[in-house]
N, C-alpha and C positions, 0 to 999 in steps of 0.2 A: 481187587482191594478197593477200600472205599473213597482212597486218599488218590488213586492213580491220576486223578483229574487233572489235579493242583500241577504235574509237571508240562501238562498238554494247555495249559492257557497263558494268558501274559505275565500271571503271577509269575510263569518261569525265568521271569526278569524281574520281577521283585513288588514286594507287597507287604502288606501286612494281614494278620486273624488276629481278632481280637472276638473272644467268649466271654461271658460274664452269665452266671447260673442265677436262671429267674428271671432273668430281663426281659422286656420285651422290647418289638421293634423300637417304638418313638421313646425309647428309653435310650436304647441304642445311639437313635439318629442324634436325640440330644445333647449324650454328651460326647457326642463327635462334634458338636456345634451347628448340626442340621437340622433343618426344619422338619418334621413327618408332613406339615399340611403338601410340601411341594414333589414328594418321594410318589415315585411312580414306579407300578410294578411291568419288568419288563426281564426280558431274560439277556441271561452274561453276551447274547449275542447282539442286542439290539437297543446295549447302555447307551449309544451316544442319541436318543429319542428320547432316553430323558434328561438332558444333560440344557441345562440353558444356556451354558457358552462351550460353545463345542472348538470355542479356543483355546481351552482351558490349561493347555500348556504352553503359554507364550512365556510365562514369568518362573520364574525359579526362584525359590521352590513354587509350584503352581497357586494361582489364586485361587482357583474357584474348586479345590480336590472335591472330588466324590466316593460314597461306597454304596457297595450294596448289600442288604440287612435281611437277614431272615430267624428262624427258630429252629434249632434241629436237639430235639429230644428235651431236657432241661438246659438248654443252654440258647441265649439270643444269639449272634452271630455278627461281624462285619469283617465283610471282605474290603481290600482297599488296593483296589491296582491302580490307583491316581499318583502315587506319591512315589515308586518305584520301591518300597518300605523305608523313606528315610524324611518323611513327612514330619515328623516329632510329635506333630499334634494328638498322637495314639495315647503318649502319656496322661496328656490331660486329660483323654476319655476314659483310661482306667482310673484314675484317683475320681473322677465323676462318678466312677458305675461301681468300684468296688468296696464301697462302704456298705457291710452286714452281708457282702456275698462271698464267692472266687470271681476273681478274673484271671484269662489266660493270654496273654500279649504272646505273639510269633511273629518276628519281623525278618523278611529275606530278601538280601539283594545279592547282587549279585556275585560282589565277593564276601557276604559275610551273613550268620543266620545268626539270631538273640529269642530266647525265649524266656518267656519272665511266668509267676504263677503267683498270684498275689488269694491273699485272704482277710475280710475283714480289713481292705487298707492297707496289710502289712507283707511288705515283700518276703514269698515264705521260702522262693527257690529261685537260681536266674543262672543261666548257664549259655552258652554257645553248644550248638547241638555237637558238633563235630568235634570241641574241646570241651568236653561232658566232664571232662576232672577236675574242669576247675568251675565249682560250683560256689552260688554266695546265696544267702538270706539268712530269715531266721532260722529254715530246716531245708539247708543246700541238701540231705541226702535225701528229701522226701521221696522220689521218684525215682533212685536208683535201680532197684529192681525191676519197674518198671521201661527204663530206657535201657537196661540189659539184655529184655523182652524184645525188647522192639530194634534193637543193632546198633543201639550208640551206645560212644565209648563211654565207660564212667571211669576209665584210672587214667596217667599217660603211659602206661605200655599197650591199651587198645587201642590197633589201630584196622579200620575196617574201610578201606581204599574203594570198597565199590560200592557201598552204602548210600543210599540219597538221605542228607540230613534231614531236607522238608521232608520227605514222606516217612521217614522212622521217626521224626520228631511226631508227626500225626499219628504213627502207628501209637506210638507212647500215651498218647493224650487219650486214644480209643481203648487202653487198656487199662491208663491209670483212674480216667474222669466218666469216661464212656463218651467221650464224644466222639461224631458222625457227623460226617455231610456228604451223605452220598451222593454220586454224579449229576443225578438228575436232581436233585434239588441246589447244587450251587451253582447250573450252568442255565437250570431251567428259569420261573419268574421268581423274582424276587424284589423288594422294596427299594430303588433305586435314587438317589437325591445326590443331590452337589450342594457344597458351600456359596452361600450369595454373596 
C-alpha cells in the first residue's frame, strides 16, 4: 500500500499532513511561515543537514518547527514531524492556502487523530478518524462512503478494533481526492526548512 510508510517513521508518534490542491512548494512553505529561499532538498533521512538549530526542541512548544514539502499528483504537500501534531500553527497555514482551493489538515498524536477537509475557506467535513460518527462542517457526510471504503467507522455501532486510523484515514483520502505519496517520494528528497 501506498500509505504503509507513515506507521514505519516518527510520524508514528505524531504529526501532521497538510494537502492543498494546486499549491506549490514555496506556497507551501509560506504559509507555514517558512522561508522557500532557506529549504534545502534532503531526504526524510538526513532532515537534521538542513535544519539551522538542530536544538530545536529545547522549548515547548519548539521554536524553530520544521517541515518537509513536496507535490505528489495535484496536491502540494507538508509533512511535519517537528510539532509531534499539536504545533497549532497548521491552522493558520490552512486559512493561508485554502482560499479558491481544498485543503486537507490530518493531525496524529499519539492519543488522538483529527482530520479536517476545508474548501474554498469553508470547513466542509471534520471528524476524528476512529469516531467517524461524529462528524461536523458544512457537508459532515461528504466522505462517507468513502471512509466506509477504506475501514472507518461512520455510525457509533462501527467498531473495527484492528483498523490503523492513519492509514484508513489515507486510504480514504486516496479514494475520495486521489491522493498519494508513495514511499519513495515521502522518505526520498524533498524540500526541507525550519522556522527562524
Amino acid at each position: 500500500m501506498d500509505w504503509d510508510w507513515v506507521a514505519e517513521t516518527a510520524l508514528e508518534i505524531g504529526g501532521s499532513f497538510t494537502f492543498a490542491r494546486g499549491a506549490s512548494p514555496e506556497q507551501v512553505m509560506r504559509a507555514f511561515g517558512m522561508n522557500p529561499a532557506k529549504a534545502r532538498l534532503v531526504a526524510a533521512s538526513d532532515v537534521a543537514q538542513a535544519l539551522h538549530d538542530p536544538d530545536w526542541l529545547r522549548t515547548e512548544p519548539p521554536e524553530h518547527p520544521w517541515i518537509r514539502v513536496g507535490v505528489a499528483g495535484e496536491w502540494g504537500f507538508a509533512l511535519d514531524e517537528s510539532m509531534g501534531g499539536s504545533g497549532g500553527y497548521e491552522d493558520a497555514a490552512v486559512a493561508a492556502l485554502a482560499a479558491g482551493t481544498e485543503v486537507v489538515l490530518f493531525t496524529h498524536t499519539q492519543t488522538i487523530d483529527h482530520f479536517s477537509y476545508y474548501s474554498n475557506g469553508t470547513l466542509v467535513t471534520s471528524f476524528e478518524p476512529m469516531n467517524g460518527s461524529a462528524r461536523y462542517g458544512t457537508e459532515p457526510d461528504r466522505f462517507v462512503e468513502q471512509m466506509r471504503q477504506a475501514g472507518l467507522p461512520t455510525r457509533i455501532d462501527d467498531d473495527d478494533d484492528d483498523a490503523d486510523p492513519m492509514i484508513a484515514l489515507f486510504r480514504m483520502l486516496t479514494i475520495a481526492l486521489g491522493i498519494r505519496v508513495p514511499r519513495d517520494l515521502a522518505l526520498g528528497p524533498l524540500l526541507t526548512v525550519q522556522r527562524e
